[in-house]
C-alpha positions in Angstrom: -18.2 -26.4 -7.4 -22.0 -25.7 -6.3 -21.1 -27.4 -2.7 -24.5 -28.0 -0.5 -24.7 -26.3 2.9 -23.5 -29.2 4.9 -20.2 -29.4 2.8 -19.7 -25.8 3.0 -19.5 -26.1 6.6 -17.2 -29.3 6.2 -14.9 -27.7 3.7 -13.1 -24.0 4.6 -13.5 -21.1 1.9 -11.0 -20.9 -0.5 -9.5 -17.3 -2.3 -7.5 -16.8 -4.9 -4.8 -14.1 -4.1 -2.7 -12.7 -7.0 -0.1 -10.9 -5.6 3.5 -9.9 -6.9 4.8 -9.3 -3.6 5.0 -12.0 -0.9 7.2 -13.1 1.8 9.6 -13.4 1.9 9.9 -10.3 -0.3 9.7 -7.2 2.0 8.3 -4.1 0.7 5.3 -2.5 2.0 2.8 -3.5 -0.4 4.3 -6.9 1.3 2.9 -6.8 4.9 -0.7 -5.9 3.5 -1.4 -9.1 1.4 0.2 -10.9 4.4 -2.2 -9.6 6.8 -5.2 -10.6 5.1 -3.9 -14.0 4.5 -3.4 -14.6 8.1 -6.3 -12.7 9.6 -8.8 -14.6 6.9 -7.2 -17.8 7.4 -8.6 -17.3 10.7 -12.0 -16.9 9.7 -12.5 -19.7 7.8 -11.1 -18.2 4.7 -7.8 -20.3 3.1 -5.4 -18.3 0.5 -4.0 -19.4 -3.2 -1.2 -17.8 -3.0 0.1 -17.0 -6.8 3.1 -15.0 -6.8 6.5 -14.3 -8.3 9.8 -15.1 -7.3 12.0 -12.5 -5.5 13.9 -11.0 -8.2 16.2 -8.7 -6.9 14.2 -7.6 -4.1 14.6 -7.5 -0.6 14.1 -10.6 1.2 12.8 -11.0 5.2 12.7 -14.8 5.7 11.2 -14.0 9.3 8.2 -13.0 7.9 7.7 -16.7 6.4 6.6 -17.6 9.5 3.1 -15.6 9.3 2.4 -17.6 6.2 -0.6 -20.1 7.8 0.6 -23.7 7.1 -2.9 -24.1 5.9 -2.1 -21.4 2.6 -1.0 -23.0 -0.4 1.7 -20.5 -2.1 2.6 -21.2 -5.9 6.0 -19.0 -7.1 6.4 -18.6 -10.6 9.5 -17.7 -12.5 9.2 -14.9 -15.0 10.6 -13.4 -17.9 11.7 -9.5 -18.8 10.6 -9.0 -22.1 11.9 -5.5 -22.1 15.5 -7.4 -21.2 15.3 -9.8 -24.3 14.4 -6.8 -26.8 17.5 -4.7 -25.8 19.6 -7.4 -25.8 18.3 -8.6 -29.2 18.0 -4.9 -30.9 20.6 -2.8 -28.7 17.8 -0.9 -27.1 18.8 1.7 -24.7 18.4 2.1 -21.5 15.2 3.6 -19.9 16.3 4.0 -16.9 13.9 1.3 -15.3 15.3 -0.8 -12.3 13.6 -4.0 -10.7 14.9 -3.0 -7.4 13.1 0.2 -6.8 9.8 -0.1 -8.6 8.8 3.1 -6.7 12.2 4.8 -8.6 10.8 3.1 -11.9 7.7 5.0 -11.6 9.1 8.5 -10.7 12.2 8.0 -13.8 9.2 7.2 -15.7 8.4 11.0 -15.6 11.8 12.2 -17.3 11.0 13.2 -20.8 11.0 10.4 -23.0 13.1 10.1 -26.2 10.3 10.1 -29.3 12.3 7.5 -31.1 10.7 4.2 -31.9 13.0 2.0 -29.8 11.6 4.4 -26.9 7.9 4.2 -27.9 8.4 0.1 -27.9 10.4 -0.3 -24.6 7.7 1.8 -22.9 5.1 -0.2 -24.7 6.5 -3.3 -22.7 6.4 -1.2 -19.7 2.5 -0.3 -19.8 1.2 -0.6 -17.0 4.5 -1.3 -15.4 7.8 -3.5 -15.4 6.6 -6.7 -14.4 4.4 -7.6 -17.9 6.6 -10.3 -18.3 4.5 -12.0 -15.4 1.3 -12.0 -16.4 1.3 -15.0 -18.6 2.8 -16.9 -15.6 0.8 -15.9 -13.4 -2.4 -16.6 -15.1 -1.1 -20.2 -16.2 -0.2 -20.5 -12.2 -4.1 -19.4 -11.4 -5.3 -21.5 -13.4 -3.8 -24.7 -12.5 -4.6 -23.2 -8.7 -8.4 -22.8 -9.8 -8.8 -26.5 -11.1 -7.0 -28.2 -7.6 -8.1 -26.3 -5.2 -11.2 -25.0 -6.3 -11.5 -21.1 -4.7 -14.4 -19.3 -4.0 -12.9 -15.5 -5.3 -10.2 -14.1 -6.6 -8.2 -11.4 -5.3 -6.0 -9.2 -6.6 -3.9 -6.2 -5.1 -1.5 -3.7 -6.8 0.8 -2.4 -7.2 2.1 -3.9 -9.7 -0.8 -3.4 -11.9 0.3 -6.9 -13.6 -1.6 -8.4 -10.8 -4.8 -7.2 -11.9 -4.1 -8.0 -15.4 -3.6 -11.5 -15.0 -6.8 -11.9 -12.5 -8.6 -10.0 -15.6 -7.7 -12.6 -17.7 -8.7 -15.3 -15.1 -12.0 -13.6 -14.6 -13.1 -13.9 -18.2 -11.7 -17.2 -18.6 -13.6 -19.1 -15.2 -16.3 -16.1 -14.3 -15.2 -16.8 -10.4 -15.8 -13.5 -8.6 -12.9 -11.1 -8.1 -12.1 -8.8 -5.9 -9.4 -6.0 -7.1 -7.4 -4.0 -4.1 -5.7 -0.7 -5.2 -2.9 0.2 -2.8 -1.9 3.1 -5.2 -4.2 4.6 -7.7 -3.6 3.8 -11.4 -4.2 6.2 -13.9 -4.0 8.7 -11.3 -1.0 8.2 -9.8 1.4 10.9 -11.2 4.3 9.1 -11.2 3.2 7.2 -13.7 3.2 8.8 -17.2 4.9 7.7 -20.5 5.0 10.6 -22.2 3.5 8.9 -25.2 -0.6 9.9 -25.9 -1.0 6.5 -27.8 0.4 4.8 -24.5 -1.3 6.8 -22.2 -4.6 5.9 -23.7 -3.3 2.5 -23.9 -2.8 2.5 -20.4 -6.1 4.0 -19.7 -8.4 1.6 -21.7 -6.5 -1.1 -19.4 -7.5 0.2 -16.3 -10.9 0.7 -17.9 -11.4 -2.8 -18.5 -10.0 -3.8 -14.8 -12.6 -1.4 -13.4 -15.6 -2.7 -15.7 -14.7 -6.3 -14.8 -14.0 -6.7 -11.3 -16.7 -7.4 -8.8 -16.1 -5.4 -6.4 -13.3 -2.7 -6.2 -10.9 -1.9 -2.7 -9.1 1.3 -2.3 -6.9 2.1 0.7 -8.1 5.6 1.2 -11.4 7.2 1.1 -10.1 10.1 -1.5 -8.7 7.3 -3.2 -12.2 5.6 -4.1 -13.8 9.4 -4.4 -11.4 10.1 -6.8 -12.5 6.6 -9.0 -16.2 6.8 -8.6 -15.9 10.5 -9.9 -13.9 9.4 -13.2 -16.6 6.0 -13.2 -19.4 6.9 -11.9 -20.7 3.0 -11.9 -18.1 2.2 -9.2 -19.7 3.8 -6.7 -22.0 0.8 -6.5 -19.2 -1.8 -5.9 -16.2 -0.3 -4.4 -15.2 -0.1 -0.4 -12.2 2.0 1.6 -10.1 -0.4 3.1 -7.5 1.0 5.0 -4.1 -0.2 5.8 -3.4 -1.3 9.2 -1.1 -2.7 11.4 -0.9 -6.4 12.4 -1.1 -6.4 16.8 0.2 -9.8 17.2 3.7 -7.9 16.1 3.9 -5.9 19.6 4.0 -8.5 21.5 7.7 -9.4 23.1 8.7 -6.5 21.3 11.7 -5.1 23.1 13.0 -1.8 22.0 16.3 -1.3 20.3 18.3 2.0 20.8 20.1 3.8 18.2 22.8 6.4 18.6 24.8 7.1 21.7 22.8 7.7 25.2 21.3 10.9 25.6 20.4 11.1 21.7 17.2 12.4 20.8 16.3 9.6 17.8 14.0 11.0 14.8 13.6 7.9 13.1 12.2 7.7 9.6 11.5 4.4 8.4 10.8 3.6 4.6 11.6 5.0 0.6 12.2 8.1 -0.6 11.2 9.1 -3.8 9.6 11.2 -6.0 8.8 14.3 -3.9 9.4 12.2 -1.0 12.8 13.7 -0.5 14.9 13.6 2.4 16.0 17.5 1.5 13.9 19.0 4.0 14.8 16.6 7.2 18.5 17.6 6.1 17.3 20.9 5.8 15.7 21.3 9.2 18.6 19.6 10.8 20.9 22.6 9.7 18.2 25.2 10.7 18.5 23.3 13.8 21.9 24.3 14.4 22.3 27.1 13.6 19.3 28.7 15.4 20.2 26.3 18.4 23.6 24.5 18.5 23.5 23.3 22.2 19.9 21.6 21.5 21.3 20.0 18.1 24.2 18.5 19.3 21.3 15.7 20.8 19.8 15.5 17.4 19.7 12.5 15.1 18.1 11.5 12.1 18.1 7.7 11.5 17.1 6.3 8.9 15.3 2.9 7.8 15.2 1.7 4.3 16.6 1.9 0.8 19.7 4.2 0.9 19.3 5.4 -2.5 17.5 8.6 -3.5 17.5 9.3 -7.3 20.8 7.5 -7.5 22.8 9.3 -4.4 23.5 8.1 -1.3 21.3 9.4 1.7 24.8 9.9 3.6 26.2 11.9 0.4 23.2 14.0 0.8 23.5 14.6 4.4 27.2 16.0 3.4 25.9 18.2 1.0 23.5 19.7 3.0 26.5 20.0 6.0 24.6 17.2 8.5 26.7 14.3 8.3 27.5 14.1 11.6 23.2 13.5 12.9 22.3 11.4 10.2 22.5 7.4 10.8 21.8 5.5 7.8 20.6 1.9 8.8 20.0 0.4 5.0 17.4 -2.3 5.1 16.6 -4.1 8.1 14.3 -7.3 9.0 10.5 -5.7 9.7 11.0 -7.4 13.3 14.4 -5.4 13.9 12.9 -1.9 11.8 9.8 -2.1 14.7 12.0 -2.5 17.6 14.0 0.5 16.5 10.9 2.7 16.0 9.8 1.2 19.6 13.8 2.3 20.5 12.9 5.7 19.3 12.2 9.4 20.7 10.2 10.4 17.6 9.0 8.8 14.5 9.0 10.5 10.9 6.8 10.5 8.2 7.6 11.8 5.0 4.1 13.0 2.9 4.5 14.5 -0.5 3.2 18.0 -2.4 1.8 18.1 -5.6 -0.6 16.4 -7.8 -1.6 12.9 -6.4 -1.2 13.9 -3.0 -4.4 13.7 -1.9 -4.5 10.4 -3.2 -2.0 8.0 -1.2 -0.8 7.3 2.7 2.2 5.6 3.5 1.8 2.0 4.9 3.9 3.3 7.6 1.7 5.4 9.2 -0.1 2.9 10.7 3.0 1.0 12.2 4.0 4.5 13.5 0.4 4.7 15.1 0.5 1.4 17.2 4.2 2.0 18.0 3.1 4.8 20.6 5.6 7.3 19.9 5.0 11.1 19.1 4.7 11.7 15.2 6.0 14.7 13.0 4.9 14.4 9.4 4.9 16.5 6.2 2.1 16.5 4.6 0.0 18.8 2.1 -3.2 20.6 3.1 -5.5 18.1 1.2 -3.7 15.1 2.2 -5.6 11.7 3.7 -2.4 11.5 6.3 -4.0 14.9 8.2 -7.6 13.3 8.1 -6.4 9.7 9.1 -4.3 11.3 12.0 -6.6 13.2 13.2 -9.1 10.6 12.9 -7.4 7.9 14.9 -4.9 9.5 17.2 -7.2 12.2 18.3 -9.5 9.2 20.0 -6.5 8.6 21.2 -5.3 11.7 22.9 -1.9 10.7 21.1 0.8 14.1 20.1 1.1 14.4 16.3 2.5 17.3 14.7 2.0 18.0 10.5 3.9 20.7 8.3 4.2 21.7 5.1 6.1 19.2 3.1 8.6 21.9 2.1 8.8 24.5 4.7 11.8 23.3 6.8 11.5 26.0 9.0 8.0 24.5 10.7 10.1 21.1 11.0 13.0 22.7 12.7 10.7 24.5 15.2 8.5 21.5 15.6 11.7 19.2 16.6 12.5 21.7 18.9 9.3 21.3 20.6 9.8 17.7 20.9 13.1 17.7 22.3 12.4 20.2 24.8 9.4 18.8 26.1 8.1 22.7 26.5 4.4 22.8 28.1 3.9 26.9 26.8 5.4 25.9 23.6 3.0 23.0 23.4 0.1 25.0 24.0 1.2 27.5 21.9 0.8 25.1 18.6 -2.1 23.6 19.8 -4.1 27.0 19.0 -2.8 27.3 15.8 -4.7 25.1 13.6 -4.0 26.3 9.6 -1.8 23.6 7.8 0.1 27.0 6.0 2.3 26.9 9.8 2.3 23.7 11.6 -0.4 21.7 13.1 -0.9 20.0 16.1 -4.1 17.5 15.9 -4.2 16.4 19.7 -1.2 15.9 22.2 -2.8 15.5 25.9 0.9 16.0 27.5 1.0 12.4 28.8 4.0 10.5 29.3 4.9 6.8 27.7 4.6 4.8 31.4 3.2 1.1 31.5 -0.1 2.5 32.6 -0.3 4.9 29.2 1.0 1.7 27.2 -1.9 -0.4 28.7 -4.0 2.0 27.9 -2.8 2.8 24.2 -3.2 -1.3 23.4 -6.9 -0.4 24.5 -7.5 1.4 21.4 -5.7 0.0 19.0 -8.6 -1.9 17.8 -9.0 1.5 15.0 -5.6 0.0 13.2 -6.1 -3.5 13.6 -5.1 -5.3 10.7 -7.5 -8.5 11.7 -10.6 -5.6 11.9 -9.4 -5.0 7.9 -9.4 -9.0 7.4 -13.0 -9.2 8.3 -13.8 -6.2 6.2 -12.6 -7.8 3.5 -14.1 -11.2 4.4 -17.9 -9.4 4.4 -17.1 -8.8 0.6 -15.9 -12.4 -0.2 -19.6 -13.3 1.5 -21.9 -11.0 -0.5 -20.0 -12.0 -3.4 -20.2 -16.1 -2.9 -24.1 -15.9 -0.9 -26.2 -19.2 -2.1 -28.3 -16.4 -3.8 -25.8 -15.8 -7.0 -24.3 -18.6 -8.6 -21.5 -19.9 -7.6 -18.9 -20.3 -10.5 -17.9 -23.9 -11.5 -14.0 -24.5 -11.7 -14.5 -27.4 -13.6 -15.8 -25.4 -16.8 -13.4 -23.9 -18.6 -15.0 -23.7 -21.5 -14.9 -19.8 -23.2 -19.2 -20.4 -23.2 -19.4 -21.4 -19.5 -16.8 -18.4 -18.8 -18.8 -16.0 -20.7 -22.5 -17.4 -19.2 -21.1 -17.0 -15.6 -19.7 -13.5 -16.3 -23.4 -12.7 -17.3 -24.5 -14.2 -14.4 -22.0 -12.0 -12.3 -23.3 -8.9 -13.9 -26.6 -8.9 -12.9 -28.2 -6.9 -9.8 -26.7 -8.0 -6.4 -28.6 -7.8 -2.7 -27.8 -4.0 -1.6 -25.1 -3.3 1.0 -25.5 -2.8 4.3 -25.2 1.0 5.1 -22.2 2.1 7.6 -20.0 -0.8 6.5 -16.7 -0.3 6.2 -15.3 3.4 4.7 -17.7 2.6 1.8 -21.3 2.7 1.3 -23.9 1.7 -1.9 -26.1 -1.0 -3.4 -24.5 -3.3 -5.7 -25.4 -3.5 -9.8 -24.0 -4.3 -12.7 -20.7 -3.0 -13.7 -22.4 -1.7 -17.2 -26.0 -2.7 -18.0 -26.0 -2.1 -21.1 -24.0 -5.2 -21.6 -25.5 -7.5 -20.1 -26.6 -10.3 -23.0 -29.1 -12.8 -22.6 -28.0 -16.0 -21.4 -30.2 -18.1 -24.2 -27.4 -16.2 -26.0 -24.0 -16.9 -25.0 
């Protein structure tokens, strides 16, 4: 695989990317992997695509047609070996759907039963519900590796399977990899078993992912903080990444309205779960009328996703809380229809969360809701990443975003209020009152949505370019596969020649350029004091 210079500029670069989720699967983990496939296909960089096929997920054959016709995508079938043990044993129900594997992780928090049948069904759970494809997928990898020889491998979660199966691929070929967290692990609240024999379990895995990768990606800076201060060896190989938004998407968009004319649209698009609840839209919208009816009567929530929330329907919901009537629920759409409905829009929504693990995750939306244009009201909590990437972004943009407490519905009512009514005193008003305990404004410059402001907006979209976050991640794959370190040969496969290039990888790398990226640091090995001598392996 040691190619000479003048073949390396005949040949592309090749990367491995393990990912469960791929088109035409749409979730939002989707539209990430995606991006980097296309953007680094452009650079010279050609994807492996190993991934699973859609098992009861939703499926967006549009966005098939991103998928460069240079990337070769292999779909493996895979088993549920939680399936096979309840149907051989009688094993209850845990509660765990393939559907929702956001709902997994939050039922995943219910007290567990302490029954052995429990223990062992959230054994074949650990780290999450797709186990059953890691053998696949590593088999899949494999056979990958030997035709089409890649230069790195790549992994991204969630699921966390991902990263198990390019583990296993690591230690069996020593090719560099590349591991891209898009939710923390052991971190991540939702995700606790109840169990201290799994939870250690659980953590000695994500131990050994963190050891073993090359270099480690996290989508928020508080994300990778969080890491390096758990492992403090990370800080040396691990870079922010964030999401972003792919701009090739705006173009032709035309806008699609929703509701009747002379609606005012708050459009939310996305899951809830967890303590992403939809309570306190439904909340604010009653506030709303009662404190004013004339200005509510314009007032409607629409809604873009999954029309579940822990097992009731967002339209039951909306009858509970006495809303009914301003509440559109739109189910799943196509990406291409759920943008031209945002586009459609007055306002866009963005549900944050409270609690531990706040500070720690930003929903993919965010970014779509940035390039779209449109004014933003989010909840989020005081230590969120949302409040820091907002303010970063939209206020070099002059652009009107307005954050509240996740719960208080009383800051959302007023803040819809000032949206709707367009009122300069009220505006100025909230833009002195900077303390997250009321409601924040981070910059609104009073400007209307004209061509002129739309030119102008397209301008600066360069800060959520998803093709910017493609050549981020492209300056890794580089450091990681210079002439200086050895290149890793596909063709041995022996466990000696897997174990003397995962020496090799482990030893001192060329430092990394300050500034870069969201990350800095020099690289080293993961743990010195395992490096072995070659003479020995």
């Amino acid at each position: 695989m040691n190619r000479k210079p003048e073949e390396q500029q005949r040949y592309p670069r090749r990367w491995l990317c393990i990912a469960q989720a791929f088109p035409p699967v749409n979730r939002s983990g989707t539209h990430r992997t995606l991006g980097f496939v296309k953007h680094l296909d452009r650079l010279g960089w050609q994807a492996t695509v190993v991934t699973a096929q859609p098992h009861n997920d939703p499926i967006d054959a549009t966005l098939l047609a991103d998928v460069p016709a240079s990337a070769s995508v292999r779909r493996t079938a895979w088993a549920d070996p939680v399936a096979s043990l309840k149907h051989l044993f009688g094993f209850r129900d845990t509660g765990e759907d393939h559907r929702e594997p956001a709902r997994q992780q939050v039922e995943a928090n219910r007290p567990p039963g302490r029954s052995l049948r429990e223990w062992l069904t959230r054994l074949m759970f650990t780290p999450d519900s797709r186990t059953g494809w890691i053998l696949p997928a590593v088999r899949a990898s494999m056979a990958a590796i030997r035709k089409c020889r890649p230069d790195v491998i790549y992994s991204t979660s969630p699921c966390m399977s991902a990263h198990l199966a390019a583990l296993l691929v690591r230690l069996r070929t020593g090719l560099p990899w590349v591991a891209d967290f898009r939710d923390p692990w052991r971190d991540n609240p939702f995700r606790q078993s109840g169990f201290a024999s799994l939870e250690w379990w659980d953590g000695w895995l994500e131990r050994r992912v963190l050891r073993n990768a090359s270099h480690i990606v996290c989508n928020t800076p508080t994300m990778r903080q969080c890491l390096c201060a758990r492992m403090p060896l990370l800080a040396a190989k691990s870079t922010t990444i964030l999401n972003g938004f792919d701009l090739d998407s705006l173009d032709g968009l035309v806008p699609v309205r929703t509701g009747a004319p002379g609606d005012f649209i708050f459009m939310h698009c996305g899951q809830f779960y967890g303590p992403r609840s939809p309570a306190v839209w439904f909340r604010a919208l009653r506030r709303l009328l009662e404190e004013s009816p004339d200005l509510a009567r314009r007032a409607r929530l629409a809604l873009i996703g999954p029309d579940l929330y822990k097992g009731e329907h967002l339209k039951e919901l909306a009858r509970q809380a006495d809303v009914a009537d301003a509440v559109i629920v739109l189910g799943l759409r196509t990406h291409a229809e759920a943008l031209a409905r945002m586009a459609g829009s007055d306002a866009l929504l963005l549900a944050g969360a409270d609690g531990p693990g706040s500070d720690l995750q930003v929903p993919n939306k965010l970014f779509e809701y940035v390039a779209i244009g449109k004014p933003i009201l989010a909840t989020a909590a005081a230590n969120s990443p949302i409040i820091t990437i907002l303010g970063t972004i939209l206020g070099k943009m002059h652009a009107p975003a307005l954050i509240c407490p996740p719960d208080d519905d009383a800051a959302v009512a007023r803040n819809m209020t000032l949206l709707m009514t367009h009122d300069d005193a009220a505006q100025d008003h909230v833009a002195h009152n900077h303390h997250i305990g009321d409601d924040d404004i981070l910059a609104d410059d009073g400007a209307t949505h004209d061509d002129d402001v739309q030119e102008a907006w397209r301008d600066h979209l360069s800060v959520v370019d998803r093709a910017a976050r493609a050549t981020e991640l492209a300056s890794i794959f580089e450091r990681l596969c210079q002439p200086s370190r050895p290149r890793r040969g596909c063709h041995a496969f022996t466990p000696k020649a897997g174990k003397r290039a995962l020496w090799q990888s482990r030893q001192p790398q060329p430092p990394l350029p300050p500034g870069e990226g969201w990350g800095e640091g020099t690289y080293q090995a993961p743990n010195p004091r395992r490096a072995r001598d070659p003479s020995r392996v």
